[in-house]
N, C-alpha and C positions, 0 to 999 in steps of 0.2 A: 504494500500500500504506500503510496505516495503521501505523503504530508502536508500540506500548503500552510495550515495556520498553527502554531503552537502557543497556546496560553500556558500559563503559571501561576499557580497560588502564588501570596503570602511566605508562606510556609518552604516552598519550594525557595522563592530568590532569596530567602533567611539562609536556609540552609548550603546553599550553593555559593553563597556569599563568606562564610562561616569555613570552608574547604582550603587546603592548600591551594598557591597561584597553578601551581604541577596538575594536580587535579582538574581544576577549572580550566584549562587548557585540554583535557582529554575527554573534556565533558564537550566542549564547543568543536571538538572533530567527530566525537560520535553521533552529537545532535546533526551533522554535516552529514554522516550516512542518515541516520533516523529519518532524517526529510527526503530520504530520495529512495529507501526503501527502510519501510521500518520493520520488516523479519531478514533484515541482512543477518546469513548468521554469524557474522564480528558483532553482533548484539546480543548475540543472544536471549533474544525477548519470549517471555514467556506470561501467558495467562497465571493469573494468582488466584488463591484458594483463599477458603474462610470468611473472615471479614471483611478482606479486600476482591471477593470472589467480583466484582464489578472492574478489577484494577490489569494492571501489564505492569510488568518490570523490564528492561533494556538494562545492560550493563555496561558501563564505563568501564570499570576493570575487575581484578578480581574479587573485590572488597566492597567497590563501590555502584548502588544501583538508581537509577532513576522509574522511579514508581508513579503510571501514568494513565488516565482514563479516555475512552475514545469518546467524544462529546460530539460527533458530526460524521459526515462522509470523508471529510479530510482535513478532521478538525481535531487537534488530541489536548488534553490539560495535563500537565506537568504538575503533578502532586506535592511528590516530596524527594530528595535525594539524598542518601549516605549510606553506611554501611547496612548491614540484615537488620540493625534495628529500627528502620523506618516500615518494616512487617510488624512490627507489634501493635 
């Protein structure tokens, strides 16, 4: 799926902002695949379970995930970003 508009909580530009500069540089090359296919698998994006059974996770690296809802046909909300504990 192609991507055209991506919004963002609150929550998310806290959390994104709050990350190493290292980080946030690998966050803006993966969001660079995610817009032009977001089941690239260098994303490895997967459906979430449970609470977030509504949600997607994509990963940045090994540690770090961006957790995100489809709001449209090619419209997605950027939730929240950091390690496995933005699942809880």
């Amino acid at each position: 799926m192609r991507v055209i508009k991506i919004e963002t909580t609150i929550r998310f530009d806290r959390s994104l902002s709050k990350l190493p500069n290292a980080i946030q540089q690998e966050t803006l090359k993966k969001v660079a695949i995610f817009r032009e296919n977001s089941f690239d698998p260098r994303l490895r994006t997967h459906k979430l379970k449970g609470k977030l059974k509504n949600s997607w996770s994509f990963s940045i690296n090994y540690s770090h995930r961006v957790v995100f809802e489809m709001i449209g046909k090619n419209t997605v909300l950027f939730y929240d970003i950091g390690d496995h504990r933005i699942y809880q």
